[in-house]
C-alpha positions as CSV (number, residue, x, y, z in Angstrom):
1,X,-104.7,79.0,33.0
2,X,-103.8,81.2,30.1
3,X,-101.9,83.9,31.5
4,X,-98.7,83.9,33.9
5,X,-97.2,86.8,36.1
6,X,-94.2,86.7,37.4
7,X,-91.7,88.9,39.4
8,X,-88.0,89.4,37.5
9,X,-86.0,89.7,40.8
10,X,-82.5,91.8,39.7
11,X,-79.6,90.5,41.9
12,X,-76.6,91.9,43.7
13,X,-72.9,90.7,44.2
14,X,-71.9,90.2,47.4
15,X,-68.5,89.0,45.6
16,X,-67.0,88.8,42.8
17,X,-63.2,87.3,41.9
18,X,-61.9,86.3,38.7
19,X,-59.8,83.2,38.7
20,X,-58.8,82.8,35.1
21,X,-59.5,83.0,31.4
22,X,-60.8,79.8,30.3
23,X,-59.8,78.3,27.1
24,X,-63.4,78.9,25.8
25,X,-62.7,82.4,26.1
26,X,-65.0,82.9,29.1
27,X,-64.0,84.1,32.5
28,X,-64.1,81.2,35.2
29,X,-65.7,83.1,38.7
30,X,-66.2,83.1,41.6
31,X,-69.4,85.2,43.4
32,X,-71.4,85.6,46.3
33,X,-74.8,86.4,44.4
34,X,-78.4,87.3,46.4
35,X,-81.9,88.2,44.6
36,X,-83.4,91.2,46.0
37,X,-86.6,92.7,45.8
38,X,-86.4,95.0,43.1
39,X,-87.7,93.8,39.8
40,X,-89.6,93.7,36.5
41,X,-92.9,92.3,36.2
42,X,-93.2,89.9,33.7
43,X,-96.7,88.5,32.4
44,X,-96.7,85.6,29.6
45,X,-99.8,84.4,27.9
46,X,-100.5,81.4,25.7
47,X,-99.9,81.7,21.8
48,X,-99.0,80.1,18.7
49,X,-96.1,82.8,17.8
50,X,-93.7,85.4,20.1
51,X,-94.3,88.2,20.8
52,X,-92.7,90.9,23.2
53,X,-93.9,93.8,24.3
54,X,-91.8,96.3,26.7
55,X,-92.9,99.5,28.9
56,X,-90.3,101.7,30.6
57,X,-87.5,100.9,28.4
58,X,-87.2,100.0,25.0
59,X,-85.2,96.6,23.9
60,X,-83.9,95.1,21.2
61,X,-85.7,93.4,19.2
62,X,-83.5,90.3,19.8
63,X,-84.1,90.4,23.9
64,X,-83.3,87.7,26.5
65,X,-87.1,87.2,27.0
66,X,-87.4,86.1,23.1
67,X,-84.5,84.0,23.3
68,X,-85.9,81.7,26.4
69,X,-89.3,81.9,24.4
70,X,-87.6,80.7,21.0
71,X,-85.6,77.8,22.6
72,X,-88.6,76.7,25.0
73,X,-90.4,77.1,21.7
74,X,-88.1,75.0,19.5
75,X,-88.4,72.2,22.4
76,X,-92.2,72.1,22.5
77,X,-94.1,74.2,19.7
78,X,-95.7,76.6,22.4
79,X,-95.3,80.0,21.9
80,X,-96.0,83.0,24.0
81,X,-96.8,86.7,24.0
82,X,-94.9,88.4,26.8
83,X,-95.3,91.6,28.5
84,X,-92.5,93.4,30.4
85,X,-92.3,96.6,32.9
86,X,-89.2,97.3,33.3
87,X,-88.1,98.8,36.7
88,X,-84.4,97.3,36.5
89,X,-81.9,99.8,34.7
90,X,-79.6,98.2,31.4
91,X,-76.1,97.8,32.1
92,X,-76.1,98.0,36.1
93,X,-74.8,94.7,36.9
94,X,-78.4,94.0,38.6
95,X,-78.9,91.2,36.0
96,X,-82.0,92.5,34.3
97,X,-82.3,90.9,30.9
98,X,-81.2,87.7,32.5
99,X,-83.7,88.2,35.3
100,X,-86.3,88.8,32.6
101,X,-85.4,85.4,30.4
102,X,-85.7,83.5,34.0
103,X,-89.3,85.0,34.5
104,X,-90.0,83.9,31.3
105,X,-89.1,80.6,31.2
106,X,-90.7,80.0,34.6
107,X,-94.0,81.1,33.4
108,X,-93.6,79.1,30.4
109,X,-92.9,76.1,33.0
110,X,-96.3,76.9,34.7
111,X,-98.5,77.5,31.3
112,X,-97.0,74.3,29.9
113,X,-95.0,71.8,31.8
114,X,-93.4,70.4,28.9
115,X,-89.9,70.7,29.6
116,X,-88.4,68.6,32.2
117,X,-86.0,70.8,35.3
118,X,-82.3,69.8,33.6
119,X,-83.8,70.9,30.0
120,X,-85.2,74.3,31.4
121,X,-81.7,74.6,33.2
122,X,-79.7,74.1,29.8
123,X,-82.1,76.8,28.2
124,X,-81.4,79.0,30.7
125,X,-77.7,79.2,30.6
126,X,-78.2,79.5,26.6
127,X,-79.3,82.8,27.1
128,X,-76.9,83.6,29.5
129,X,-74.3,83.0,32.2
130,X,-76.5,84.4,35.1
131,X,-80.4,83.0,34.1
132,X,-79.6,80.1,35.7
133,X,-79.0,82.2,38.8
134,X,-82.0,84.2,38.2
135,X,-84.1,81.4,37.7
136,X,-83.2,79.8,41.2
137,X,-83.0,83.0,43.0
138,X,-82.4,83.2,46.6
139,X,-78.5,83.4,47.9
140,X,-76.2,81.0,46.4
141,X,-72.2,80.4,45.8
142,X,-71.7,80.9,41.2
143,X,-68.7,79.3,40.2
144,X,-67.6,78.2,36.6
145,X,-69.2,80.7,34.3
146,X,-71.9,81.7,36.9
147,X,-73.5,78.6,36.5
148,X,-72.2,76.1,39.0
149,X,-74.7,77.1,42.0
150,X,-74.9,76.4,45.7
151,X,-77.5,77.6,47.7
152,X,-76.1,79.6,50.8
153,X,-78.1,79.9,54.2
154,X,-78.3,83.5,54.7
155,X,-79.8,86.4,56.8
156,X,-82.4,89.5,55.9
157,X,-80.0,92.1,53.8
158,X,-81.2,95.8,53.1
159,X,-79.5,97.8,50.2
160,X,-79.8,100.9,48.6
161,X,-78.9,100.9,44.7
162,X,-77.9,103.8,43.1
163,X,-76.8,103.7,39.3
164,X,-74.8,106.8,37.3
165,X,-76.1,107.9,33.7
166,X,-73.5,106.2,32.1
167,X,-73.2,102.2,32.1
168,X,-70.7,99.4,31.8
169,X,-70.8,97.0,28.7
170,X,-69.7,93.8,30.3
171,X,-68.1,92.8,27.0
172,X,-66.1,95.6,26.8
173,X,-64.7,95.6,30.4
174,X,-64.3,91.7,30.0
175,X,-61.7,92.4,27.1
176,X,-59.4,95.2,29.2
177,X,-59.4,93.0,32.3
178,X,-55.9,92.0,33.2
179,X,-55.5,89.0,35.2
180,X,-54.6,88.1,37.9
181,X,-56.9,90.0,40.2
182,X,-57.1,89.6,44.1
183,X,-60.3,87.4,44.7
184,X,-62.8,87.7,47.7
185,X,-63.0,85.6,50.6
186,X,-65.8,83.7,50.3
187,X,-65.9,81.1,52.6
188,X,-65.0,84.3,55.3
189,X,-68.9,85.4,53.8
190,X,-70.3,82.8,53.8
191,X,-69.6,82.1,57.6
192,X,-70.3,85.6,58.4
193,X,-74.0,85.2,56.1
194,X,-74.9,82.0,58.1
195,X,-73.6,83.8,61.1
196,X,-75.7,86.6,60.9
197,X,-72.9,88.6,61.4
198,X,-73.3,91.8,59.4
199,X,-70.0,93.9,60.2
200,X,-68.3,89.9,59.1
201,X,-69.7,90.2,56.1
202,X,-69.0,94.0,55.1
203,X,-65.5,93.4,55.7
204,X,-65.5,90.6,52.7
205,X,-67.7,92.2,50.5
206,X,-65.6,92.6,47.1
207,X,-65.8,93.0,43.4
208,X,-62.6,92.5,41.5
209,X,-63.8,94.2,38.3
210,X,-64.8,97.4,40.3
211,X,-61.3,98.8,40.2
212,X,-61.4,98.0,36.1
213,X,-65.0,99.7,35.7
214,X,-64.2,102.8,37.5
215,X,-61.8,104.0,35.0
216,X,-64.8,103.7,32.6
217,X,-66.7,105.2,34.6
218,X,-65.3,107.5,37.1
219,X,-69.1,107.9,38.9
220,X,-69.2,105.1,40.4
221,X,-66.3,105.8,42.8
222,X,-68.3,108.7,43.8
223,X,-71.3,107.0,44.4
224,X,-69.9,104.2,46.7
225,X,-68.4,107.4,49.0
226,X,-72.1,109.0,48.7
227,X,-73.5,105.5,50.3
228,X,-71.1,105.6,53.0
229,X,-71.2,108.9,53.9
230,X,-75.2,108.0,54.0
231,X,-74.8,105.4,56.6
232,X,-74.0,102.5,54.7
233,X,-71.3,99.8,56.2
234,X,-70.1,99.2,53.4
235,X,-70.9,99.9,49.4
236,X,-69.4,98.5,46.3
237,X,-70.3,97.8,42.6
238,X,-72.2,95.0,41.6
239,X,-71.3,92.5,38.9
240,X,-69.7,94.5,35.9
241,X,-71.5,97.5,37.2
242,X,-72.1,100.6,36.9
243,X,-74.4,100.2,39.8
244,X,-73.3,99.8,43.4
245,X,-75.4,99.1,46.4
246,X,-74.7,100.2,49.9
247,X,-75.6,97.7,52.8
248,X,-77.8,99.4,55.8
249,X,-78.0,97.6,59.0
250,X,-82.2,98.4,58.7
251,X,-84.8,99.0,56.3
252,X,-85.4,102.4,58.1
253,X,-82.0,103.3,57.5
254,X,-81.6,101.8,53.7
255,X,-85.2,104.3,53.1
256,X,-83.8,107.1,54.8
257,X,-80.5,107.1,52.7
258,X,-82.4,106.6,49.7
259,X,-84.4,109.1,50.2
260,X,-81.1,111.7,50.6
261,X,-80.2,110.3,47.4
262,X,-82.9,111.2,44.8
263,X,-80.7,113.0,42.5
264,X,-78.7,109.9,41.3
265,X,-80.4,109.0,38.1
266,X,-81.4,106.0,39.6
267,X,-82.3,105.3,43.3
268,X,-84.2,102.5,45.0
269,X,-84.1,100.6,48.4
270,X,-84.6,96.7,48.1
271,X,-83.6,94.0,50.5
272,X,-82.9,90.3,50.1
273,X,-85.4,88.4,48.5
């Protein structure tokens, strides 16, 4: 086997609180995070050096995916030439770049094996806060920096994603945040998620730093009524935005107010993956 493909999964917050500033200068949180199926496809092949190689948006040159591949590579000597289509939009709050460096270094568990699980773990949350996330996938509990994870029993979600022009630079919207912030209530959503109780779990859908990005951006305000007016039971921003997703109680529903939606630079239905 020379060659790997894998699926870059972007994710979705339920929830999001903020409970403090740590002394590290990080933010410690608190978040409801699911994979859905929208994603990048990722394909890593054997090699002696790094290289990577992007359609459908450029990056810099210094990307996620070559930082995974530079660390695995520092561990092991394997290198790896990685190709990327990218289908997730740059700062959404969808977790892209991380979801990318996941892809990566699962591929390079698969090509090589040379890493044990708690080293590929430490690489991941190198690169940052939410690859360890993206390299589990599925529906867990973040806490800590993202990286404290418990896996969540869930139920089959459907969304529609819409994203303005304009983005959110999570660095910048970090710095302005002014603490404290009301936090979600996640064990409420959790119950409600291992429930299957949809309208339980709309009610505590919530992202503290929604109220913070929509004074950078004044879109995304507008979009969240557009998704509701749409048929959504409820919409909200995801991570430090400027995307929000609206959650449909079916698929047919999710595609139908998707397709109403076309003008918004960026559109797509996806469910929980």
């Amino acid at each position: 086997m020379k060659e790997i493909q894998e699926k870059a999964y972007a994710k979705i917050n339920l929830t999001l609180g903020v409970r403090c500033k740590r002394t590290d200068g990080y933010h410690e949180l608190d978040m409801l995070m699911q994979t859905v199926s929208l994603h990048d496809s990722v394909t890593v092949a054997k090699a002696s050096d790094i290289t990577v190689t992007a359609t459908g948006m450029l990056l810099p040159y210094n990307n996620t995916m070559r930082k995974a591949a530079e660390y695995y590579s520092a561990l092991t000597g394997h290198g790896a030439h990685i190709r990327v289509m990218k289908r997730i939009p740059a700062q959404a709050g969808l977790g892209g770049g991380s979801a990318d460096a996941a892809a990566v270094l699962r591929a390079l568990d698969r090509l090589y094996g040379d890493v044990d699980p708690g080293t590929l773990k430490e690489i991941a949350l190198k690169v940052g806060a939410d690859v360890p996330f993206c390299f589990r996938g599925g529906l867990c509990r973040a806490e800590g920096i993202g990286e404290v994870l418990t896996p969540i029993r869930g139920m089959q979600l459907h969304f529609v994603i819409v994203k303005p022009a304009e983005g959110v630079s999570t660095k910048a919207l970090f710095a302005a945040l002014t603490l404290p912030r009301k936090m979600p209530d996640t064990l409420s959503a959790v119950r409600a998620l291992s429930q299957g109780d949809l309208d339980g779990l709309s009610s505590c859908i919530y992202n503290a730093l929604e109220e913070p990005a929509i004074r950078l951006v004044p879109e995304i305000a507008a979009l969240k009524e557009r998704l509701e007016e749409n048929g959504a039971v409820k919409a909200c921003m995801t991570g430090s935005g400027s995307a929000v997703f609206g959650l449909f109680r079916t698929a047919a529903e999710a595609e139908a107010a998707a397709g109403r939606m076309q003008d918004v630079p960026f559109c797509a239905a996806a469910e929980s993956v």
